[in-house]
KENU-725990 format. One record per residue: residue in one letter; x, y, z of N, C-alpha, C, O in turn. Coordinates in steps of 0.001 Angstrom, whole numbers, plus 500000, padded with zeros to 6 digits. Example, Ala and Ser with C-alpha at 12.3 -4.5 7.8 and 13.67 -1.06 7.14 Angstrom:
KENU-725990
a513190494310507800512300495500507800513200496700507800514236496681508465
s512850497750507080513670498940507140512900500030507870513409501138508039
end
This chain:
KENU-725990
x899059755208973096899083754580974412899749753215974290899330752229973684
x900816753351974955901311751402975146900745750950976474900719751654977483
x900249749584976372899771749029977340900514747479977346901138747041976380
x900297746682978750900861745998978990899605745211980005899173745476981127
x899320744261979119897548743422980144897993742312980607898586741769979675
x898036741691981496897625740915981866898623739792981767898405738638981396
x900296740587982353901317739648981484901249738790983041901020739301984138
x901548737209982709901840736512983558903074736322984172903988735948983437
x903351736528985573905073736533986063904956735181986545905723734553985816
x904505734491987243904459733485987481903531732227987068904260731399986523
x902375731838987116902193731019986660901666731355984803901349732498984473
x901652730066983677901586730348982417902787731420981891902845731688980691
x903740732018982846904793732518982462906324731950981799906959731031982315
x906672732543980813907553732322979872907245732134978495906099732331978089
x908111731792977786908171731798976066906976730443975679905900730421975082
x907803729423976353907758728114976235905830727853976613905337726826976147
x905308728393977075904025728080977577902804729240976955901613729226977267
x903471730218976001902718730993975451902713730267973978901730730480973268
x904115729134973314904157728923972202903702727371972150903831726701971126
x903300726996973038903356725770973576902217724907972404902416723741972064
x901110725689971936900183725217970787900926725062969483900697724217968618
x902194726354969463903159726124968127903691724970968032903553724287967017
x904427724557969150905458723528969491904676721939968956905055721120968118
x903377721963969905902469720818969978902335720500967963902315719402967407
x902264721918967294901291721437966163902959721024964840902926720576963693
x903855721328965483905064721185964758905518719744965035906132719089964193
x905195719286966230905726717855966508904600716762965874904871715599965576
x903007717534965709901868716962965010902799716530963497903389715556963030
x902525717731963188903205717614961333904894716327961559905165715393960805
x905395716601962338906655715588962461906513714107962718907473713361962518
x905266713618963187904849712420963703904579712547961888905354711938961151
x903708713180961433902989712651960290903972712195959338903933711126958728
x904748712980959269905864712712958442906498711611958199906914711116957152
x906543711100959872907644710159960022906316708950959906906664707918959332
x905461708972960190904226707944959725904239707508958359904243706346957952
x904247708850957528904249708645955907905813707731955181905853706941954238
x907036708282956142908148707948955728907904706140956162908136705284955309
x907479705806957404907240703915957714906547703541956807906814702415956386
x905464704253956175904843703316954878905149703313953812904748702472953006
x906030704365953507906705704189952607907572702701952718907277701685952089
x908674702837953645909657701955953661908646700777953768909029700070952836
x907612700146954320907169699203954351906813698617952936907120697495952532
x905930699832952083905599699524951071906466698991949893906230698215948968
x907551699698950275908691699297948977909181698128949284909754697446948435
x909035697764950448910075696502950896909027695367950469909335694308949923
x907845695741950787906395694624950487906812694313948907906844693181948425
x907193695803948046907322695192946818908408694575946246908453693650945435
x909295695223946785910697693915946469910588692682946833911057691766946158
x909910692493948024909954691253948514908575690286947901908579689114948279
x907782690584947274906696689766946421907274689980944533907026689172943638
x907809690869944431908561690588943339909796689528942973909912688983941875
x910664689347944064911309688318944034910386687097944495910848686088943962
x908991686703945462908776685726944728908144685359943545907952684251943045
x907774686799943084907090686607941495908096685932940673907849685256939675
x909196686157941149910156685530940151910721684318939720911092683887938629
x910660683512941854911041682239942113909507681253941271909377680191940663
x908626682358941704907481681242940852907163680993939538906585679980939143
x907664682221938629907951682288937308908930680713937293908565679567937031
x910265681255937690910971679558937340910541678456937762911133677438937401
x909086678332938880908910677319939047907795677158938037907501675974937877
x907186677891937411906268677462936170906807676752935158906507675680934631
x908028677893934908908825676784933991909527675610933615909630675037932530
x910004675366934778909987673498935429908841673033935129908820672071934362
x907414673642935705906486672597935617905892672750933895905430671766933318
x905979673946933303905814673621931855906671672176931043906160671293930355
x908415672406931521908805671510931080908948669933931357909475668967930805
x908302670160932343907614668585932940906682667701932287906752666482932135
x905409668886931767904753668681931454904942668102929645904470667156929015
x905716669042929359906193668532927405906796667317927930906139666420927402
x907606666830928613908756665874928689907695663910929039907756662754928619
x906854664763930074905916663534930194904903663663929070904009662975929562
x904471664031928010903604664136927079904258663887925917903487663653924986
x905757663845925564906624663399924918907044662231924686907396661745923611
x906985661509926299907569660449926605905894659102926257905917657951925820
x904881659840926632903322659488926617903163658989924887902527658057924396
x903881659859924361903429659790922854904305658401922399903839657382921889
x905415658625922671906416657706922423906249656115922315906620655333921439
x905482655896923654905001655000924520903794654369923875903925653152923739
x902687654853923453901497654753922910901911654309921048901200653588920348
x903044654886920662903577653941919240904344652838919768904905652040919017
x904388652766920875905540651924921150904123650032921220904155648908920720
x903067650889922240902211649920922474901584649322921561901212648152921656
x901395650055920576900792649649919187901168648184918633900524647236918182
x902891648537918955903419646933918208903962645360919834904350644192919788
x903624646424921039904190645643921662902942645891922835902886647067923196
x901876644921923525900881644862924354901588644900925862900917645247926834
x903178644468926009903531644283927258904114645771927984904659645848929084
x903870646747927169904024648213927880902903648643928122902848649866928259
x901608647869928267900156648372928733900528649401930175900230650593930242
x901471648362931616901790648831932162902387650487932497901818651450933012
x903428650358932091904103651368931489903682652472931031904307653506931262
x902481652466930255901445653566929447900997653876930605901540654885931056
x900105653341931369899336653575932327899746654458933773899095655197934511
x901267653943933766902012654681935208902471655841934331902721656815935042
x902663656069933080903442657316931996901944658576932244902123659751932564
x900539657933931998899897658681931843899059659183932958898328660168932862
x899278658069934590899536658913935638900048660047935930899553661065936415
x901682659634935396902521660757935440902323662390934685902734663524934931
x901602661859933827901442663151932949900223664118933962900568665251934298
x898918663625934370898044664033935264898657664919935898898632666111935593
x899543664221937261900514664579937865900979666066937947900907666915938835
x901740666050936036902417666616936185901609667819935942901977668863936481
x900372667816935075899493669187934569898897669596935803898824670816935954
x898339668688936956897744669310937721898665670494938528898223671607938813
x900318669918938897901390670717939547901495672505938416901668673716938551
x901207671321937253901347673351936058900086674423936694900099675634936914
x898910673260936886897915674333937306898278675352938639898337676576938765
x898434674489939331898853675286941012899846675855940378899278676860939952
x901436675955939845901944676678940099901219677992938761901528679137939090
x900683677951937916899891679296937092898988679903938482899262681018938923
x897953679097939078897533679990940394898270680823940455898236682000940094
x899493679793941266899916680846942145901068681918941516901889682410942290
x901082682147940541901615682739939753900791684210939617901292685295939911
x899497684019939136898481685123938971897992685649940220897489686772940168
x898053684899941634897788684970942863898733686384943070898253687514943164
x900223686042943121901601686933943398901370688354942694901453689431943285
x900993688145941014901085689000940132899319689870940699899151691084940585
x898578689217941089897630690114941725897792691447942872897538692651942862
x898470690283944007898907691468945072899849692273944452899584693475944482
x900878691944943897901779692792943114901852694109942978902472695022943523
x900485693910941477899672694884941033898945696131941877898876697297941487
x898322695491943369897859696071944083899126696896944767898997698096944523
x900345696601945574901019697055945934901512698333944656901501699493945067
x901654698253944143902338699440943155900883700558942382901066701644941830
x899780699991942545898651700968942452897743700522940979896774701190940617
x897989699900940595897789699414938852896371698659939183896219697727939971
x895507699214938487894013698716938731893913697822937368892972697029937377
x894782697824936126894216696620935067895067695397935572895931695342936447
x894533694406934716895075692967935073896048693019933938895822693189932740
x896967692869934451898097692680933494899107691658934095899152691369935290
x899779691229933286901175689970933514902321690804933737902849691588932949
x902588690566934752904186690974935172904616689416934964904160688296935194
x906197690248934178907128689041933852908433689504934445909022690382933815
x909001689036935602910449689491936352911185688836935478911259687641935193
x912037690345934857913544690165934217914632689583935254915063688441935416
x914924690876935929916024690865936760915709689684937854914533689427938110
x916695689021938449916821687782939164917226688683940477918162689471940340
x916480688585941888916887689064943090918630688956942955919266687905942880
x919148690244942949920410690571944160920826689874945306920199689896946365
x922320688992945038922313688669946273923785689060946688924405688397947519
x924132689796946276925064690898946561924850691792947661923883692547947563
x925629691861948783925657692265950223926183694090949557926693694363948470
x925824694983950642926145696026949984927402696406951092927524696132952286
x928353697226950061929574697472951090929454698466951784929216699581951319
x929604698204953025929544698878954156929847698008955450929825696778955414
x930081698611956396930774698455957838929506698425958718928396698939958580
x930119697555959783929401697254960862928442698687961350927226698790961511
x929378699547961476928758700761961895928271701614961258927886702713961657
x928234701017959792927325701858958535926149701111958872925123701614959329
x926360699695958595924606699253958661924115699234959925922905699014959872
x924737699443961703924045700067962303923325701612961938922118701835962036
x924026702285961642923698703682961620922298703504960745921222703927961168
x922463702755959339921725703074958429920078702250959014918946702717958888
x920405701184959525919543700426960443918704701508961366917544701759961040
x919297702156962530918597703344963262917978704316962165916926704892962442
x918522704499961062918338705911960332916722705520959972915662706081960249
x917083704182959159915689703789958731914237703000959656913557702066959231
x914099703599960768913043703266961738912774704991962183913289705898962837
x911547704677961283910647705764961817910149705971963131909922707076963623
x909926704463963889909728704428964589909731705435965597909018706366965970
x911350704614966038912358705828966322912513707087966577912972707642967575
x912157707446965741911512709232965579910902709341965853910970710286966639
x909509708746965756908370709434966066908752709193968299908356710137968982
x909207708407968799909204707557969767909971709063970118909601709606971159
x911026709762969291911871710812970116911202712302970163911381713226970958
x910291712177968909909373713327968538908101713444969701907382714417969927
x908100712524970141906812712139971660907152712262972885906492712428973911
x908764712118972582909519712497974226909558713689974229909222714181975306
x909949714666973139909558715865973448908916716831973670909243717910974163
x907476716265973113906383716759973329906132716327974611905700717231975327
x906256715235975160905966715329976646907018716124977587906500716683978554
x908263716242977459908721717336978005908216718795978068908290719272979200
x907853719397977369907366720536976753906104720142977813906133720267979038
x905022719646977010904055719581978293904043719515979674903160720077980323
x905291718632980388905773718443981291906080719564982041905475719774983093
x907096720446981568907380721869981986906183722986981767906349723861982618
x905499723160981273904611724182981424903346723762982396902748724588983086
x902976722141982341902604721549983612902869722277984699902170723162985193
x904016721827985091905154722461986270904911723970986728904979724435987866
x904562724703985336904321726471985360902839726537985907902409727453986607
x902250725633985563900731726103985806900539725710987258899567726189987842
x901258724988987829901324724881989396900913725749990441900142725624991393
x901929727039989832902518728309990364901665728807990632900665728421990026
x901438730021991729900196730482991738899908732144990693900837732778990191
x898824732431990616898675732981989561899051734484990037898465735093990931
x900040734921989341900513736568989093900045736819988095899574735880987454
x899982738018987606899306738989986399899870740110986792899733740470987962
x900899741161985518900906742209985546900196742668984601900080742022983560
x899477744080984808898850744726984006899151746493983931898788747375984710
x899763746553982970900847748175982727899894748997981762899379748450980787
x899663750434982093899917751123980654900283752472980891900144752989982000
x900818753162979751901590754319979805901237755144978556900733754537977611
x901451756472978457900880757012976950901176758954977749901749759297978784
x900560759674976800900673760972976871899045761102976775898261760228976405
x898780762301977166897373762927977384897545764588977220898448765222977765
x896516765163976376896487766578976482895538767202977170894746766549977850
x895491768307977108894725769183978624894384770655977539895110771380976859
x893380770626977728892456771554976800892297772794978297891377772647979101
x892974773547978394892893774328979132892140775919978736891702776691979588
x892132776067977810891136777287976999890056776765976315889100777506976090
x890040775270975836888740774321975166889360774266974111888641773763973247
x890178774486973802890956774629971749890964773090971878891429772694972947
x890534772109970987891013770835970813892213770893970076892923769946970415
x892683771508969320893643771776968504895185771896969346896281771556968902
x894915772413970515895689773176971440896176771352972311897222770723972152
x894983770986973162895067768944972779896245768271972092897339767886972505
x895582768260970772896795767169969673897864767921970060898552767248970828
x898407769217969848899309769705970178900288769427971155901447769343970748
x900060769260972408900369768947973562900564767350973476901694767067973872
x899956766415973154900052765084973094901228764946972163901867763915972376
x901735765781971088902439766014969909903481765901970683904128764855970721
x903872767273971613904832767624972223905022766632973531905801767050974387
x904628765845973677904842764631974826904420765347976173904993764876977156
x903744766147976372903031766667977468901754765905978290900600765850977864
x902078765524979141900786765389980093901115763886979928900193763086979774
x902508763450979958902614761995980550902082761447981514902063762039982593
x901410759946981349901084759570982871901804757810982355902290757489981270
x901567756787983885901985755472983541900673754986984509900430753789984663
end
């Protein structure tokens, strides 16, 4: 027997409003996607961009290391110097200001050194405490390409974007089968098949006849 229940001609009728849960759960998975692809790009950019200042603060440690030898150098110097001469008392005294000065600036910049190298760590997933030491010195090399490359590549890379075009279509889609459910409600309901007719009681005589396509109805 083929049958035909309960097909809708007018309202809930068409492709588009029977697949309409497919459609919905395909643009689901496409939002996600494009969600996963923004944190990505965020994340990598978070880490380039705290890695180069891991780096600017690395060289600023090292200024303030060598600040620190240069006034503790100059301190030592000063202190044989006072030994034979009482009129650099002065002198000692503003030298060993300076030295204070200069250790307290070493401290802040080690902070903030281990501060950088903390989030760092966190951004890239690394749960021990370890010292990152930046080799490479930030790139400041422009990359070659055309106005209308780094537009393009600019649009390419906003997820945003996508998801913003992946939502327009899902509201279209909803929009139009909206529109269908308006309609007022038709329903066809069909069926068709063969039937046998036991006219002596033989069931056998039955299959037979149903075999031979006898005793059609719709």
């Amino acid at each position: 027997e083929m049958c035909i229940r309960d097909r809708p001609l007018l309202k809930n009728a068409g492709k588009m409003a029977t697949e309409q849960g497919i459609l919905e759960s395909r643009y689901a998975y496409s939002r996600a996607l494009e969600r996963f692809r923004d944190d990505v790009i965020d994340t990598v950019f978070e880490v380039v961009t705290e890695y180069n200042r891991l780096y600017v603060l690395y060289q600023l440690l090292e200024s303030r290391e060598s600040a620190v030898q240069t006034a503790q150098q100059l301190l030592k110097e000063l202190r044989e110097k006072t030994n034979q001469d009482d009129n650099t008392s002065i002198e000692l005294s503003n030298t060993e200001y300076a030295l204070s000065q200069r250790q307290t600036e070493l401290i802040e910049a080690q902070r903030q050194v281990r501060s950088k190298e903390a989030t760092l760590l966190y951004l890239i997933g690394v749960e021990e405490r370890i010292h990152i030491i930046p080799v490479d010195a930030p790139s400041r090399e422009e990359p070659p390409e055309t106005e209308e490359q780094a537009i393009a590549l600019a649009i390419e890379q906003r997820p945003d974007l996508e998801m913003l075009r992946i939502q327009l279509e899902s509201n279209q889609v909803e929009e139009k089968v909206s529109r269908r459910n308006l309609w007022p409600d038709l329903a066809l309901t069909a069926s068709g098949g063969y039937r046998g007719y036991a006219e002596d009681g033989s069931f056998s005589d039955t299959v037979t006849q149903i075999g031979d396509g006898k005793g059609e109805y719709w």
